[in-house]
N, C-alpha and C positions, 0 to 999 in steps of 0.2 A: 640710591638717592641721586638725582641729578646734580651735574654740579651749578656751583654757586658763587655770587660773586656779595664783595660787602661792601655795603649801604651806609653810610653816616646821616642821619639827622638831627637836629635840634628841634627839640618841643618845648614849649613852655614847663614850670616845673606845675602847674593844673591836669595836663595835656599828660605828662609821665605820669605822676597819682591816679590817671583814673585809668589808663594804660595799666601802670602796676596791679591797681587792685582788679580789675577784668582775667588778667593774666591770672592770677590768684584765684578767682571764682573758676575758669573755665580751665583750670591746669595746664594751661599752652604757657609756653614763652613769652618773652614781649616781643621777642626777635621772631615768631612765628605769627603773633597777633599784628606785626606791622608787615609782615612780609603779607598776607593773607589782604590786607588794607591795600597793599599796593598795587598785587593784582588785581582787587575791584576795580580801585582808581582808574588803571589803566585798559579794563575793558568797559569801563564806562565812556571813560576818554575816548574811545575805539569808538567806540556806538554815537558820540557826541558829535562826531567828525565827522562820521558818515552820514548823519542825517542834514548836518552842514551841507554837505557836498551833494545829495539828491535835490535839497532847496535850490542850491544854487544852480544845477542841471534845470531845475524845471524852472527857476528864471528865464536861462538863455534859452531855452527852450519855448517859453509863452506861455507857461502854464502856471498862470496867476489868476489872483482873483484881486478887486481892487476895494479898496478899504470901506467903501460905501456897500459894497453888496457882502460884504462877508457881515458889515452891523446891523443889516436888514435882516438878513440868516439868523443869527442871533436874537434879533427882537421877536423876530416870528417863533424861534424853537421855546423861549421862555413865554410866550404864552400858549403851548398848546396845553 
C-alpha cells in the first residue's frame, strides 16, 4: 500500500448520512469513499486548469473569435 497521509474534514451532518449510508451499500469505508472523491476532485481540478491555460494561450496568441460571429454560428447551426 502506498503511504499516506491524514485528511480532516467537516461535512454537514446531511453530507455524513448519505456518505455513511453509500459506504454501507458499496462495503468501502467512508475514509476510502472520500479519499476516492478527492482524487476525482483533483484531477478534475488538473483538467479545469488546463483548459484555463490553453484559453488563455490562445488569447495572447489571437486566436479568438468575437462574440457577434460565434451568435451568427449559433443561429445558423440551430436552424439546419
Amino acid at each position: 500500500m502506498a503511504p499516506t497521509v491524514s485528511v480532516a474534514a467537516h461535512v454537514s451532518r446531511k453530507t455524513g448520512r448519505g456518505l455513511a449510508k453509500l459506504a454501507e451499500a458499496t462495503g468501502r469505508s467512508m475514509s476510502q469513499l472520500v479519499a476516492q472523491a478527492v482524487v476525482r476532485y483533483l484531477a478534475e481540478e488538473k483538467a479545469y486548469l488546463a483548459a484555463i491555460a490553453v484559453g488563455l494561450r490562445d488569447f495572447r496568441e489571437g486566436r479568438v473569435t468575437d462574440h457577434e460571429t460565434v451568435v451568427a454560428e449559433l443561429k445558423r447551426r440551430r436552424r439546419r
